[in-house]
C-alpha positions as a Python dict, from the first residue, in 0.01 Angstrom:
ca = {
    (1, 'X'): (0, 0, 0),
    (2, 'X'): (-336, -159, -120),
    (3, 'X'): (-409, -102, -505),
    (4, 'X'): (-698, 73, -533),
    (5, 'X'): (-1024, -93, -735),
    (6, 'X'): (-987, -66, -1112),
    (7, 'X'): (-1216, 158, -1267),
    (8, 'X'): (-1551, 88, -1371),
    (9, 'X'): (-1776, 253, -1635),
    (10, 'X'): (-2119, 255, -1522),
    (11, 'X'): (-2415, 276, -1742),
    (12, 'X'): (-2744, 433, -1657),
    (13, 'X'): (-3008, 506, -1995),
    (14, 'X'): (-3246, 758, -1908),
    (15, 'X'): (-3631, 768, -2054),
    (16, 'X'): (-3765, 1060, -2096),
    (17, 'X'): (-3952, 1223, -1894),
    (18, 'X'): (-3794, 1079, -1617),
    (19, 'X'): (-3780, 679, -1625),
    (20, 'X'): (-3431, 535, -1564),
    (21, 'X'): (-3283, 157, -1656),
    (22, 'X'): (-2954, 119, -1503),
    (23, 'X'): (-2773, -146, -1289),
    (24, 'X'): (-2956, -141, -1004),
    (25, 'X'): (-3329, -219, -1130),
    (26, 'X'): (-3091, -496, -1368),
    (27, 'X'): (-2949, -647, -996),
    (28, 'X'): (-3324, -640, -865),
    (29, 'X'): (-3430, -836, -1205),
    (30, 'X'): (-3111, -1117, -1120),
    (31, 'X'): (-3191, -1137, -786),
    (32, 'X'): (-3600, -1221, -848),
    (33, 'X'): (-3493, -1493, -1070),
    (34, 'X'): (-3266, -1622, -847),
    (35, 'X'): (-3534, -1630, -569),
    (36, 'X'): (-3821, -1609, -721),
    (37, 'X'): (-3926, -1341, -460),
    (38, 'X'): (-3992, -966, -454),
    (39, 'X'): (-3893, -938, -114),
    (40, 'X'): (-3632, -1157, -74),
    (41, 'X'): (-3491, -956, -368),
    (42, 'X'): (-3510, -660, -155),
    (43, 'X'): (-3358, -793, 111),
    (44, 'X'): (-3081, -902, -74),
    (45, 'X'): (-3011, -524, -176),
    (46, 'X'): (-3086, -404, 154),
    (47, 'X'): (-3425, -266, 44),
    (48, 'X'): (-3791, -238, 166),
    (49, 'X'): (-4052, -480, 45),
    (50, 'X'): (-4204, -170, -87),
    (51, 'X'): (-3926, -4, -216),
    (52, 'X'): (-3856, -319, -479),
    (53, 'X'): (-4205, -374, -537),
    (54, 'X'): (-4210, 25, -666),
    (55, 'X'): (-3939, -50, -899),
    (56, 'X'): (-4038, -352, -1054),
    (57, 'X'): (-4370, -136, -1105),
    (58, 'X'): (-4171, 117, -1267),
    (59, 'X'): (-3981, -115, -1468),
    (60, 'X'): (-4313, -318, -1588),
    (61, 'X'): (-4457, 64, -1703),
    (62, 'X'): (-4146, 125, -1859),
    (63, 'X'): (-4195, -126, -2119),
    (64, 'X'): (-4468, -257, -2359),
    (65, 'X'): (-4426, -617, -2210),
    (66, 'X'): (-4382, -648, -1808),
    (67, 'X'): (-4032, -755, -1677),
    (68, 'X'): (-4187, -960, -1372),
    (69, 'X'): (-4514, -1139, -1324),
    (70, 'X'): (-4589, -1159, -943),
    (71, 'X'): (-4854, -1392, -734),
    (72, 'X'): (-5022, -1315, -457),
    (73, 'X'): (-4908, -1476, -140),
    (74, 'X'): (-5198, -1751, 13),
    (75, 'X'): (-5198, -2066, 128),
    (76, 'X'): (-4906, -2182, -108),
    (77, 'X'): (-4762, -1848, -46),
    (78, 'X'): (-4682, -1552, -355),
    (79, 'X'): (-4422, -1572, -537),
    (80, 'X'): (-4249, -1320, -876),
    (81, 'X'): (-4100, -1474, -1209),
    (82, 'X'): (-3919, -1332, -1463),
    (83, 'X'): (-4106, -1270, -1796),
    (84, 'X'): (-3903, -1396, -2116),
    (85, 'X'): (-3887, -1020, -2196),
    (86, 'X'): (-3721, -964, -1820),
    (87, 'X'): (-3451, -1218, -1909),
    (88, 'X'): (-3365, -1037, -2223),
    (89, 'X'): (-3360, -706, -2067),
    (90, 'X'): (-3074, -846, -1860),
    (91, 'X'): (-2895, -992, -2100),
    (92, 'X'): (-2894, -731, -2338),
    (93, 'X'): (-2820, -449, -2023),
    (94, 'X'): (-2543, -695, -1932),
    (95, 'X'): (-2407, -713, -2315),
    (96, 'X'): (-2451, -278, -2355),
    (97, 'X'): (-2202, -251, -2025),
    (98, 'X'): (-1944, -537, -2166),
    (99, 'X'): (-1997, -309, -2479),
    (100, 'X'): (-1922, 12, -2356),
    (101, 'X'): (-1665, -113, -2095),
    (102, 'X'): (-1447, -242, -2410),
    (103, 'X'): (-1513, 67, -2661),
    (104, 'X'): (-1395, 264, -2359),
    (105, 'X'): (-1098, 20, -2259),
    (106, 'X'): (-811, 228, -2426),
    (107, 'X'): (-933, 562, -2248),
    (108, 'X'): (-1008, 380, -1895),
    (109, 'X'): (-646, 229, -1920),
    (110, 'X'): (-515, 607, -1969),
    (111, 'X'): (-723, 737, -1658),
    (112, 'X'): (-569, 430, -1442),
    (113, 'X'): (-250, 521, -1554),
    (114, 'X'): (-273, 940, -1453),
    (115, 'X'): (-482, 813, -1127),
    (116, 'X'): (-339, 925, -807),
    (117, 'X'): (-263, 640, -590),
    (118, 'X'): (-302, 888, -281),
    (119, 'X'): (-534, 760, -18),
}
């Protein structure tokens, strides 16, 4: 019998009205600065072009100071950076889910305990 994956907190913040930060817009951030790239971000999450570009937008709203700074593609081609503010914003996400992943730790270890091992 294959143990099953251990649980995982996940952490979403919501903005009201209707603005959310959680891990996926956080991935999309990593996977720009790993790339430097919009789309290849996308792709790398199995997204549209569009799709990524609408969410950096949302994130770069979001916020006083944008997340990304993008270039328009020509003859050296376009390209997307990180802003300082978009590394902190993943560092700081990163650090709120090791956070609430370790106040939670006791509890979590009491749910994998009572979990049904049932497939």
């Amino acid at each position: 019998m294959t143990k099953p994956a251990p649980l995982k907190p996940v952490l979403r913040i919501d903005f009201p009205p209707g603005d959310r930060l959680g891990r996926g817009k956080i991935e999309l951030l990593e996977h720009i600065r790993d790339t430097g790239s919009i789309s290849a971000a996308g792709r790398a999450m199995d997204m549209s072009y569009r799709r990524a570009w609408l969410l950096i937008s949302d994130l770069n709203r979001m916020f006083r100071e944008p997340s990304v700074t993008s270039q328009r593609g020509g003859r050296e081609g376009g390209g997307a950076a990180l802003t300082p503010f978009g590394e902190e914003l993943i560092r700081r996400f990163r650090q709120m889910e090791a956070d609430a992943a370790a106040a939670m730790r006791a509890d979590l270890d009491w749910l994998e305990t009572a979990r049904s091992t049932d497939d």
